[in-house]
PLY file of the C-alpha trace (Angstrom):
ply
format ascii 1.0
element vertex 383
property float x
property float y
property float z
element edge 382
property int vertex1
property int vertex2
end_header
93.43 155.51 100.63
95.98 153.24 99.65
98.15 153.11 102.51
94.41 152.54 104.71
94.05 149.39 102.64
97.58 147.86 103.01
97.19 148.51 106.68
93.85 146.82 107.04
94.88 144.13 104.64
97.73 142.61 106.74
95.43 142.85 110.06
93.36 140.57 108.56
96.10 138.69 107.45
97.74 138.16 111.12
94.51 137.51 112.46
93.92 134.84 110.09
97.34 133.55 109.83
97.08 133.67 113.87
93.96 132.16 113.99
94.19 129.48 111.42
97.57 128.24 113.87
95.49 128.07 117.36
94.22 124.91 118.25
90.94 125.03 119.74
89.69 122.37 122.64
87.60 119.27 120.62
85.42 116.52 122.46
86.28 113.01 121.17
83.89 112.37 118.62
82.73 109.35 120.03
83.77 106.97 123.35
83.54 102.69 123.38
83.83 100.70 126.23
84.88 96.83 126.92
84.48 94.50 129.69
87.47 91.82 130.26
84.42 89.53 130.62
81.84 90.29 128.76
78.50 91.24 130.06
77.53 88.02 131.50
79.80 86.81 134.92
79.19 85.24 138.17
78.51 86.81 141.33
81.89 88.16 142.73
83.22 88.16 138.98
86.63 90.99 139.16
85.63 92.69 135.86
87.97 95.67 133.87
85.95 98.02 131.70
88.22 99.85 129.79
87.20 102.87 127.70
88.74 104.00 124.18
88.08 107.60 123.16
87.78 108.31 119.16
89.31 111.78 118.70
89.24 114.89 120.92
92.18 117.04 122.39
93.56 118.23 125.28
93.90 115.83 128.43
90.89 113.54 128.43
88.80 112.47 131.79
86.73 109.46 132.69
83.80 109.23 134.89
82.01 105.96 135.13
78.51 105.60 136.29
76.90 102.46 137.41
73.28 103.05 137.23
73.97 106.91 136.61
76.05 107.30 139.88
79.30 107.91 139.77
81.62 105.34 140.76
85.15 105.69 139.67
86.96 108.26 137.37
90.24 107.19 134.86
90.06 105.17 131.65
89.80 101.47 133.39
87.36 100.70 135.65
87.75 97.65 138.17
85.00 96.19 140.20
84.08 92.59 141.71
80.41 94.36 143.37
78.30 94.11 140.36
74.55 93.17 140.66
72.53 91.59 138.08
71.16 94.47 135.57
73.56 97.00 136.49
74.45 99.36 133.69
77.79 100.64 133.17
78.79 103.78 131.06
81.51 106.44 130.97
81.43 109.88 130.06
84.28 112.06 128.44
85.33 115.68 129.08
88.14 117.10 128.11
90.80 120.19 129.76
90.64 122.32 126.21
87.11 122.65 126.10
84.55 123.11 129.16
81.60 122.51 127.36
83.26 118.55 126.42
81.14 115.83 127.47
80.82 112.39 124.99
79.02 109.75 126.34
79.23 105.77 125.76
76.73 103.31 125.38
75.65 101.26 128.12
76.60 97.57 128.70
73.94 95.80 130.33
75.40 92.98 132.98
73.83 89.87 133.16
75.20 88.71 136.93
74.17 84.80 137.92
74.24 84.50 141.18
76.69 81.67 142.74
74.94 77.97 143.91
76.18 75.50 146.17
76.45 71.77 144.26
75.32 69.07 146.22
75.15 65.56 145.71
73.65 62.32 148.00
74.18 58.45 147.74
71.28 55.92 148.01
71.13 52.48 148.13
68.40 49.93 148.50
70.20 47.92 151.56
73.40 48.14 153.78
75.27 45.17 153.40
75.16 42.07 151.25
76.90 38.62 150.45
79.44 38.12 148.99
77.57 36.68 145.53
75.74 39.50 145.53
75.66 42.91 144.35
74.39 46.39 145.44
73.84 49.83 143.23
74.54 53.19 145.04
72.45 56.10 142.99
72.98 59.52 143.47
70.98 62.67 143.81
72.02 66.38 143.17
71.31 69.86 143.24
72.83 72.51 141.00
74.79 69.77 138.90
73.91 71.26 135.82
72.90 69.67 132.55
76.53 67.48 132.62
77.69 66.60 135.85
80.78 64.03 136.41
81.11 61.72 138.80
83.67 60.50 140.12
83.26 57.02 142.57
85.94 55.50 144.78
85.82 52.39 147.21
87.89 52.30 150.55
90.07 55.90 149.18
90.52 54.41 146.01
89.33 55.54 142.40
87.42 53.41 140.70
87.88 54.22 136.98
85.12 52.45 135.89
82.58 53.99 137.38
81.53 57.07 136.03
77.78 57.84 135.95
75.52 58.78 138.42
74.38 55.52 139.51
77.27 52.85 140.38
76.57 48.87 140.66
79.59 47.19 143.11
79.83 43.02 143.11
80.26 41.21 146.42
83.63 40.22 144.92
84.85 43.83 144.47
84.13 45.04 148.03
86.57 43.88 151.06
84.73 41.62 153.74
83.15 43.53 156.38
82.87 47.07 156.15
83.54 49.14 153.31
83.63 53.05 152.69
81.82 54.29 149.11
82.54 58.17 148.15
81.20 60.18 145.25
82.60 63.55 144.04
80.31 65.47 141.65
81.71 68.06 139.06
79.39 70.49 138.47
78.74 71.55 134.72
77.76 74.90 135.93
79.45 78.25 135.42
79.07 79.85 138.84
79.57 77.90 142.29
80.66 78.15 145.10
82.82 75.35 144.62
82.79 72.93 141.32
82.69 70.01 143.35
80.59 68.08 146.16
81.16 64.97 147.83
79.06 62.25 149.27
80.00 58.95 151.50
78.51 55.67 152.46
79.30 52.44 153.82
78.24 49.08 153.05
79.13 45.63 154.93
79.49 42.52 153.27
78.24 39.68 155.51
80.22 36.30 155.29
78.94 33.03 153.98
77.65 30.29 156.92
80.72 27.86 157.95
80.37 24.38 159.72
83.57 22.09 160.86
83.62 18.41 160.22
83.75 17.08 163.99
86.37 13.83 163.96
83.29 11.97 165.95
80.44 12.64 163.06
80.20 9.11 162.36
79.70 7.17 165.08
78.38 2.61 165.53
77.08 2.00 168.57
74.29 -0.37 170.03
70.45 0.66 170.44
69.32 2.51 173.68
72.95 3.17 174.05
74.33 7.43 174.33
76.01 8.71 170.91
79.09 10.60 171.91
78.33 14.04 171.60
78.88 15.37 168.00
79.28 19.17 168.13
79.38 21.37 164.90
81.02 24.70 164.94
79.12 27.54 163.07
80.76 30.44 161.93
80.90 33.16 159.52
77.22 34.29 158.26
75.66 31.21 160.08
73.23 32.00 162.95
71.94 28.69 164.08
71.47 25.68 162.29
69.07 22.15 161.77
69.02 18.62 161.52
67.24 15.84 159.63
67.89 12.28 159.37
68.52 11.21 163.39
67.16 7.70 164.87
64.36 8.56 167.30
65.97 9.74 170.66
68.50 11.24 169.00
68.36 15.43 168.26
70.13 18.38 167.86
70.85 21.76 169.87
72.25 25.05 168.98
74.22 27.48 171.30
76.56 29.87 171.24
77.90 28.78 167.39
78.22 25.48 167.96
75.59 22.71 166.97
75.13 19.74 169.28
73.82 16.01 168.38
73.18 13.83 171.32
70.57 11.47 173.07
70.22 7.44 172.38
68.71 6.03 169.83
65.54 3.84 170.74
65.72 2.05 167.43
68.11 0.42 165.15
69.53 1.17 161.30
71.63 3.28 159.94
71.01 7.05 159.76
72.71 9.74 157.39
72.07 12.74 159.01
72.61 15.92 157.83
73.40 19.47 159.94
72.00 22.46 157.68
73.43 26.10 159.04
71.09 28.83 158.89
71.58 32.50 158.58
72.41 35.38 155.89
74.59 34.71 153.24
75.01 31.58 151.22
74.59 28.63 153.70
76.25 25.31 154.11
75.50 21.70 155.25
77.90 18.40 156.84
76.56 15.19 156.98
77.50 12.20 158.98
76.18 8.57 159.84
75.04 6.94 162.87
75.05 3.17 162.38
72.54 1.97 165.31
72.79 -1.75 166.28
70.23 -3.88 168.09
71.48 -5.41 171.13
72.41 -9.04 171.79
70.10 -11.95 172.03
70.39 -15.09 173.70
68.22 -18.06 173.48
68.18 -21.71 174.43
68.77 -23.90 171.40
69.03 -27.73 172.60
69.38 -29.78 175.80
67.45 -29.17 178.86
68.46 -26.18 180.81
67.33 -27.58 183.74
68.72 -30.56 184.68
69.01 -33.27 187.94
72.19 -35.33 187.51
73.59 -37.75 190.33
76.96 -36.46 191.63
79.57 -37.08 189.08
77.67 -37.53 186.48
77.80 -35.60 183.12
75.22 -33.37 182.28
73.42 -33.39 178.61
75.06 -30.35 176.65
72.94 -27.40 176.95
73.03 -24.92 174.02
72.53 -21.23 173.82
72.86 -19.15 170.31
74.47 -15.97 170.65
72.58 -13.76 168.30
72.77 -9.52 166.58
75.44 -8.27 168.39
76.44 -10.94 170.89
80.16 -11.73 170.18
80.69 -14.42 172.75
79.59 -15.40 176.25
79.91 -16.12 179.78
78.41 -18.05 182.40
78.43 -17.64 186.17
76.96 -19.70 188.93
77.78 -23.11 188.00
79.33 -25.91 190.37
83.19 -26.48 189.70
83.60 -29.69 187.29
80.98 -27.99 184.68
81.94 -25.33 182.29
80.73 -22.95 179.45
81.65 -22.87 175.61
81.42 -20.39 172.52
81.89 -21.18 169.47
80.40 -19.91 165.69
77.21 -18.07 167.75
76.83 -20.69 170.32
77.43 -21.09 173.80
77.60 -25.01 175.48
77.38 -25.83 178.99
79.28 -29.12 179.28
80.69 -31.47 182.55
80.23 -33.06 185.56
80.83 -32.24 189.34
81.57 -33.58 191.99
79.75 -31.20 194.27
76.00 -31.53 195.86
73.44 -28.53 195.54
70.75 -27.02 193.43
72.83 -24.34 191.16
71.18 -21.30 189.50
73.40 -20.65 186.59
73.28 -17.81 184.78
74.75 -17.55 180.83
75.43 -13.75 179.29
75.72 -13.16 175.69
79.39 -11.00 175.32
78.68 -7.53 172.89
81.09 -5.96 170.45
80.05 -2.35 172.02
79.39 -1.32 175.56
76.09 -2.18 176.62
74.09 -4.40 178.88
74.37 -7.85 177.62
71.52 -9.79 176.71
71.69 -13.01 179.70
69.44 -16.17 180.38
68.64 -17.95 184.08
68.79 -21.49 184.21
69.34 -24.00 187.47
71.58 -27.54 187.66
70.18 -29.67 190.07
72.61 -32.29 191.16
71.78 -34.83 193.68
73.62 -37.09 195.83
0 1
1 2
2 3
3 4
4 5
5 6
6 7
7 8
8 9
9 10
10 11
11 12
12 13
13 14
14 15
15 16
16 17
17 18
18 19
19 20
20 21
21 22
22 23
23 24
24 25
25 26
26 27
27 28
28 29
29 30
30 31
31 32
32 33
33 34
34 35
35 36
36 37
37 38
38 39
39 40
40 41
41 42
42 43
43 44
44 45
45 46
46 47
47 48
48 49
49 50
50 51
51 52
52 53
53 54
54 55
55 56
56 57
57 58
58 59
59 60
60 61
61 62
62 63
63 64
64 65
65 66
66 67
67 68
68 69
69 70
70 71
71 72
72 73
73 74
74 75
75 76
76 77
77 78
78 79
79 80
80 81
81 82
82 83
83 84
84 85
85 86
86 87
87 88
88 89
89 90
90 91
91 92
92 93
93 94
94 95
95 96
96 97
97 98
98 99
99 100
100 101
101 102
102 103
103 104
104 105
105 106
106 107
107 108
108 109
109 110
110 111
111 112
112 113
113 114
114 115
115 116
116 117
117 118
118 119
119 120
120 121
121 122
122 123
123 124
124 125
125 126
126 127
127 128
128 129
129 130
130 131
131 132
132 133
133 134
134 135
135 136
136 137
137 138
138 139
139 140
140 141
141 142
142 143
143 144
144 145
145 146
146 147
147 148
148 149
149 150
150 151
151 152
152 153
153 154
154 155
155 156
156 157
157 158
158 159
159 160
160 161
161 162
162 163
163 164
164 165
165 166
166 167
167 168
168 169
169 170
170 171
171 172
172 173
173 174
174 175
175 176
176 177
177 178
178 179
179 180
180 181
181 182
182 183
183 184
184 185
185 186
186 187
187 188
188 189
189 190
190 191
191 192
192 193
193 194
194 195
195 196
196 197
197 198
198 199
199 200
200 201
201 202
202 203
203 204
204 205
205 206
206 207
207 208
208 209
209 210
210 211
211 212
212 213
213 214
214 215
215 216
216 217
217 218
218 219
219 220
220 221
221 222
222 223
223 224
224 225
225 226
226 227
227 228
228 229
229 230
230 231
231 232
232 233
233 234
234 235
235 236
236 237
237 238
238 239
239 240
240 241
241 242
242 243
243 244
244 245
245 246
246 247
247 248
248 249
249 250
250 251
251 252
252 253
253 254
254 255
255 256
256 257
257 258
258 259
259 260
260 261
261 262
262 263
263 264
264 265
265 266
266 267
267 268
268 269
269 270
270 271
271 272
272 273
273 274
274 275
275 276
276 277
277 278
278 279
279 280
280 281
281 282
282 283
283 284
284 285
285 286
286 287
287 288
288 289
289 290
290 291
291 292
292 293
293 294
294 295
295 296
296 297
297 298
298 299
299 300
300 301
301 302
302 303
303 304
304 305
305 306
306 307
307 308
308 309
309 310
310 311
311 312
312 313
313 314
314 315
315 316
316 317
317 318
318 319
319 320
320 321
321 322
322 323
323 324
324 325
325 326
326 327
327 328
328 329
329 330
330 331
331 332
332 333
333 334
334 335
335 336
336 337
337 338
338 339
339 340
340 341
341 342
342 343
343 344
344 345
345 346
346 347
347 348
348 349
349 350
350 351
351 352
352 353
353 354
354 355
355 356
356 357
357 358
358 359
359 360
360 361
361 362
362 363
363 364
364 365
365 366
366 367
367 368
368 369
369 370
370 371
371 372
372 373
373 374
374 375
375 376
376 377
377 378
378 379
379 380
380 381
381 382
């Protein structure tokens, strides 16, 4: 009875001793999973889930389910497909025990989808003077809460200008055409691309010119032609005016140049004044005409028709030389007799020796081209 115990005794004991030194197949007692980005991305996002088994024996496998179908087995799963809501897990088995299977929790992705930034430039004109100003504002779409801006003027940055409307003086633009861009940064997280762009142009006009002819200022005598006085207008000047001309006298504009002429039917002086017109700032020249009346002649003293015998002297005849009359002449008297001037008066003095009725005639000289003032008289001289 003895002996049957000893023998059953170290049975038990081998079985135990056998037992207690087999290792059995254990699940992980729990699995956790990460995502290299978290659970919220942007469309396209490459995200790693990685999963971290707590526990468990023999060689562990990974099965990851999006949505509960499989998608991809091993302990790191990489995808740039997911979808808004999609719910990733991974389940556990292991090679020691069949009947293994630990599951993780679920992470939840939040996917935005990507927009497209846009941005636009309005202004409230296309070009402008040169004293003035003009503000460009902008307009966008998917700029987020903070957008940047970034302006630049013909290619160049302009550091100063960093909102979303931009004001630009005459004085910083180049005449003539210029070339406005804005880039907007997008404060959003997901894109297509983080920046747009947006161009314009604006043209700054040029301020009216007018030349100072050499001939502006001219002195001539009544009903007599001014020499043409032409005005070239330039730069933002279109056509131009005139005020202050003598009657008869106006002005013309063609093809950029202004144009004073005529004759003046009355006398004075006249300050004229040529006023461009146009965009832009405009501008003004001034000149004078200085109109004279003509020459007068009138008779004075003696009688300017006289009979005399042959030979004898005549009784001076006197003509004053008067306005613009300088001097005289006198044509159509007989040879012996002869005409005078001297201080505004003109004398016929003499004798002749010749026979004849003589129609005389006496012209007052002018300082400026014109028809000269004259007077008819007649010596009679009898024999």
């Amino acid at each position: 009875m003895a002996k049957k115990l000893l023998s059953l005794f170290i049975v038990v004991f081998w079985m135990v001793t056998l037992g207690l030194g087999r290792v059995y197949g254990q699940c992980p007692t729990s699995v956790s999973i990460s995502s290299s980005e978290g659970n919220t991305i942007c469309q396209g996002t490459a995200v790693t889930f990685t999963a971290n088994a707590n526990g468990g024996t023999g060689t562990l496998s990974y099965q990851w389910q999006v949505n509960g179908q499989n998608v991809q087995s091993g302990q790191e799963y990489q995808t740039s497909s997911l979808e808004n809501s999609d719910k990733i897990k991974v389940i556990v088995t292991s090679s020691d025990d069949t009947t293994c299977s630990t599951t993780s929790s679920v992470i939840t992705m939040t996917v935005n989808t990507l927009k497209t930034p846009t941005v636009s430039i309005k202004s409230h004109a296309s070009s402008i003077c040169p004293a003035g100003s003009i503000t460009f504002e902008t307009t966008n779409t998917n700029g987020g809460t903070s957008p940047q801006y970034t302006w630049s003027l013909n290619g160049t940055e302009v550091s100063t200008k960093t909102g979303a409307n931009a004001t630009f003086a005459g004085s910083e633009l180049n005449p003539g055409s210029n070339t406005i861009e804005v880039i907007l940064s997008s404060s959003l997280d997901c894109v297509t691309s983080s920046t747009a762009q947006a161009t314009t142009t604006v043209t700054v006009n040029p301020d009216a010119t007018i030349s100072e002819p050499a001939n502006k200022d001219q002195l001539i005598c009544v009903n007599t032609a001014v020499g043409p006085i032409s005005f070239s207008i330039g730069g933002g000047g279109t056509g131009a005016n005139v005020s202050g001309l003598p009657s008869g006298v106006s002005g013309s504009y063609s093809g950029g140049t202004f144009t004073i002429s005529g004759s003046p039917t009355v006398a004075g002086t006249f300050n004229y004044t040529v006023n461009t017109t146009g965009t832009c700032e405009q501008t003004s020249a001034s000149g004078t005409i200085t109109v004279d009346p003509d020459a007068t002649i009138s008779l004075t003293s003696g009688n300017n028709e006289q009979s005399v015998c042959q030979g004898e002297t005549i009784t001076p005849i006197n003509y004053e030389i008067g306005q613009t009359g300088t001097g005289g002449t006198v044509s159509g008297l007989p040879s012996g007799m002869q005409g005078n001037y001297s201080n505004g008066v003109y004398t016929i003095t003499g004798s002749s020796t010749s026979i004849g009725t003589f129609n005389y005639k006496v012209k007052a000289c002018l300082l400026y081209t014109s028809d000269a003032a004259d007077e008819e008289d007649s010596v009679d001289l009898g024999g």
